[in-house]
C-alpha positions as CSV (number, residue, x, y, z in Angstrom):
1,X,-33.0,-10.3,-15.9
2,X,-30.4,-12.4,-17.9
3,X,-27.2,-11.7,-17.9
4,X,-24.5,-12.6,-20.4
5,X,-20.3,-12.6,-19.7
6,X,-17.2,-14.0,-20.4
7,X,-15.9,-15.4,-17.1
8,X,-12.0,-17.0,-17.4
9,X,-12.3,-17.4,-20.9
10,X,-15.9,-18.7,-20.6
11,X,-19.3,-17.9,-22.0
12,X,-21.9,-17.9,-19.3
13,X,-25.3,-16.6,-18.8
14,X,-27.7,-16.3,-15.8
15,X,-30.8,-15.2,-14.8
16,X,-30.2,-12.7,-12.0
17,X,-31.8,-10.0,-9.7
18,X,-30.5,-6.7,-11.3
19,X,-29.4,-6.1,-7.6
20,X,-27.2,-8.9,-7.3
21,X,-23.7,-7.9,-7.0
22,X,-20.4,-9.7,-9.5
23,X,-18.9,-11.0,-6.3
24,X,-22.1,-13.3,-5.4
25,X,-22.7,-14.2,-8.8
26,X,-19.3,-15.2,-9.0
27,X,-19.5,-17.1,-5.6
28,X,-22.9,-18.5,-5.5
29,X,-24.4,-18.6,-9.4
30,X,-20.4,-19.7,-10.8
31,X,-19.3,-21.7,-7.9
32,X,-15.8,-19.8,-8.0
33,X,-15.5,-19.1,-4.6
34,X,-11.9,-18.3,-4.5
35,X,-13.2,-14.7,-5.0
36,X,-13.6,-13.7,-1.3
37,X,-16.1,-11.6,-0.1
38,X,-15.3,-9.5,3.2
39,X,-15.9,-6.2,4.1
40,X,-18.6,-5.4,1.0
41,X,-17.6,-1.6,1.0
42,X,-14.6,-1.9,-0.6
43,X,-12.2,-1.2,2.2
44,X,-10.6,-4.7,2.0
45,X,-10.0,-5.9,-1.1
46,X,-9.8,-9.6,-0.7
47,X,-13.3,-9.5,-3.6
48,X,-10.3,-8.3,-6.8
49,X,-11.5,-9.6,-9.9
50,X,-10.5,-8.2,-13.2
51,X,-13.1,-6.5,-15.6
52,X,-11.7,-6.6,-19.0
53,X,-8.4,-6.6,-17.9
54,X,-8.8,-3.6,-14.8
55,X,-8.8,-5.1,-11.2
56,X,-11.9,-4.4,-9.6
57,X,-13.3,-5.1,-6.4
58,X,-16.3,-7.1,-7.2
59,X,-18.1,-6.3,-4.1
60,X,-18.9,-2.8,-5.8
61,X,-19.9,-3.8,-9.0
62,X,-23.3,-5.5,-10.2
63,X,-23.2,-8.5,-11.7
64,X,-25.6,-6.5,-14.7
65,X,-23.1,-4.3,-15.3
66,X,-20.6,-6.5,-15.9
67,X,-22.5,-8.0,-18.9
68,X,-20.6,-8.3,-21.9
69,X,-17.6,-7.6,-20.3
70,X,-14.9,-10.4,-19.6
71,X,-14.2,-11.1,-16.0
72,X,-10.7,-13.2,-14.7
73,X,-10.6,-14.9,-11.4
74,X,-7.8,-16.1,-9.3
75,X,-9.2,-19.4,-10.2
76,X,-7.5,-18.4,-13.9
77,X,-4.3,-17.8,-12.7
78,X,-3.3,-21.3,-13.0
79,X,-2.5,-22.3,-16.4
80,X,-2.2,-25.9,-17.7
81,X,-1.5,-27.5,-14.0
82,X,1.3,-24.6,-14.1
83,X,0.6,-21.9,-11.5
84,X,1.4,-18.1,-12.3
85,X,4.5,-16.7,-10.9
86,X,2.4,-14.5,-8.7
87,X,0.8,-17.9,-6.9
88,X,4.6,-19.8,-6.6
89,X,5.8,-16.2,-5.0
90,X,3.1,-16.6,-2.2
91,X,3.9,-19.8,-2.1
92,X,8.0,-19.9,-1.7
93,X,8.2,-16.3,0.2
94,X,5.1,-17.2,3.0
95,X,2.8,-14.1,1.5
96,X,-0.2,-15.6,3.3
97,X,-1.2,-16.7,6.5
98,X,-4.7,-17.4,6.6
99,X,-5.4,-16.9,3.2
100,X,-8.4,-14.5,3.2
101,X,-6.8,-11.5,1.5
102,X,-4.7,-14.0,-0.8
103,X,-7.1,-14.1,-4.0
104,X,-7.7,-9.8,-4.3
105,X,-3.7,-9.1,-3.4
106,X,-3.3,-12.3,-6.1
107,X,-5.1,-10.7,-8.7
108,X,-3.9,-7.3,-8.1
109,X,0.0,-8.3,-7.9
110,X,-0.6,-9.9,-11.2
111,X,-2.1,-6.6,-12.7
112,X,0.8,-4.8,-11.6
113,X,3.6,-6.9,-13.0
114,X,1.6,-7.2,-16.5
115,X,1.7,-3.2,-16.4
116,X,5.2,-3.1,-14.3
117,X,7.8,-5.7,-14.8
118,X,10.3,-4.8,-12.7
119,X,8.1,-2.6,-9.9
120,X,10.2,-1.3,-7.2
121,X,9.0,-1.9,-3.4
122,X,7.2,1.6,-3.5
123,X,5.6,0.6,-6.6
124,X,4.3,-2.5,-4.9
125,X,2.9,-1.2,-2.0
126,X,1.6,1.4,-3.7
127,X,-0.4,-1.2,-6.1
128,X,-1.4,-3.5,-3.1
129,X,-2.5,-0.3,-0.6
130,X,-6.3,-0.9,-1.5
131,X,-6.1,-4.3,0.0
132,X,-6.1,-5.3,3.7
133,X,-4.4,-7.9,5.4
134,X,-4.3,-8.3,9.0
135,X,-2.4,-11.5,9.4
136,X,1.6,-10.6,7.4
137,X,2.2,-7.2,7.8
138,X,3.1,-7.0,4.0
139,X,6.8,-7.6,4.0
140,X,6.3,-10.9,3.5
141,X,3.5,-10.0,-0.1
142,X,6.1,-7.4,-1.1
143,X,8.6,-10.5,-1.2
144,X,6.0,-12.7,-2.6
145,X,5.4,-10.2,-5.4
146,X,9.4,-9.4,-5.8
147,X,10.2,-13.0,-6.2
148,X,7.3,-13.3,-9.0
149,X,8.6,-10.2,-10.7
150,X,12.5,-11.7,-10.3
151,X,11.5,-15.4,-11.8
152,X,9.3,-13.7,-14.3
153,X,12.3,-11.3,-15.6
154,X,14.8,-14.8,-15.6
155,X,12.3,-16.8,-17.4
156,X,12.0,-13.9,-20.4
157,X,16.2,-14.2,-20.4
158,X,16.4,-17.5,-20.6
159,X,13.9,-17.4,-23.6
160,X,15.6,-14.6,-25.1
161,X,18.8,-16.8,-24.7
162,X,17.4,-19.4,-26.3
163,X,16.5,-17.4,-29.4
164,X,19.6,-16.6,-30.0
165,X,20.8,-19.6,-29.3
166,X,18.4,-21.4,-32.1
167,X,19.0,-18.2,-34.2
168,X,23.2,-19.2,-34.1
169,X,22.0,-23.0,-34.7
170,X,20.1,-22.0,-37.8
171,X,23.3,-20.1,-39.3
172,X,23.2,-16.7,-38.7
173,X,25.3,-14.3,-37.8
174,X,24.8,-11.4,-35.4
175,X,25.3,-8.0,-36.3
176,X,26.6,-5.2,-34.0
177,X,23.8,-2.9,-35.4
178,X,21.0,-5.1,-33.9
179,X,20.7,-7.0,-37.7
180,X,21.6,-10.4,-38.3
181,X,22.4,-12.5,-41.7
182,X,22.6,-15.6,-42.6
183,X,26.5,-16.8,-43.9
184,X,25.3,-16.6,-47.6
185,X,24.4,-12.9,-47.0
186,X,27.7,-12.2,-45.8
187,X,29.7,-14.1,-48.5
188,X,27.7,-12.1,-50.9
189,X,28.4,-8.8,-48.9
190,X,32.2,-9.2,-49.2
191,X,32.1,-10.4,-52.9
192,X,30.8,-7.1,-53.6
């Protein structure tokens, strides 16, 4: 059978056996083998992809079912030589060790912080309890995920400071009721 989807942004079809499951097409038809494969019963986790925009583990879903759907890898969560928050986290808080379970808890950290912001340690482990990892002992992932979530919420300040900094450059004036005008508003305000 041929099968059609949208794989990290990407059109792509394949001729496939209809038993064939998304984590080997991924792996072995896409070449992305940052998806992991390990315990194919959906125990571990470390096989998290998203389907249109859901983590899912990929070990439990056929690659014909995901047909016209669009499917995000951790290979996607680098953008423009940048990596995603979630990646630096792992990287500056030691949230892997031997990497296995890395991509699924990757993926599924960054699903919670899209939904959750600012998640609370319960919140994490709560997000992260469908994945396995037998090397950190979490505390280090939790940190990992934290320290995304932390650099996330300073980044979206210092944009917001920005803003207003271009918005006083460009003349306006902020107004205590969440407004703003511009000075020739407010000349014209107090001339009436």
């Amino acid at each position: 059978m041929i099968v059609t989807m949208t794989v990290n942004g990407d059109e792509v079809s394949n001729e496939i056996e209809g038993r064939l499951l998304l984590v080997h097409y991924l792996r072995d038809h896409l070449g992305l083998t940052g998806t992991h494969w390990g315990c194919d019963t959906s125990n571990c986790g470390t096989c998290v992809v998203w389907m249109d925009g859901e983590p899912v583990k990929s070990c439990t879903v056929l690659a014909a079912m995901a047909g016209g759907h669009e499917v995000r890898t951790v290979e996607d969560l680098e953008q423009d030589n940048v990596l995603d928050p979630v990646q630096q986290g792992f990287i500056n808080c030691h949230g892997l060790q031997c990497g296995f379970c890395t991509p699924g808890m990757m993926m599924t950290a960054r699903a919670l912080l899209d939904r959750v912001p600012d998640p609370s340690e319960s919140q994490i482990r709560e997000a992260i309890s469908g994945q396995i990892c037998r090397c950190t002992g979490y505390a280090t992932i939790v940190r990992s995920i934290q320290w995304a979530a932390d650099h996330e919420r300073g980044l979206a300040e210092a944009a917001a400071g920005n803003a207003g900094g271009a918005a006083a450059e460009a003349g306006e004036v902020a107004d205590p009721s969440g407004a703003s005008e511009t000075p020739e508003t407010v000349a014209a305000g107090s001339a009436s």
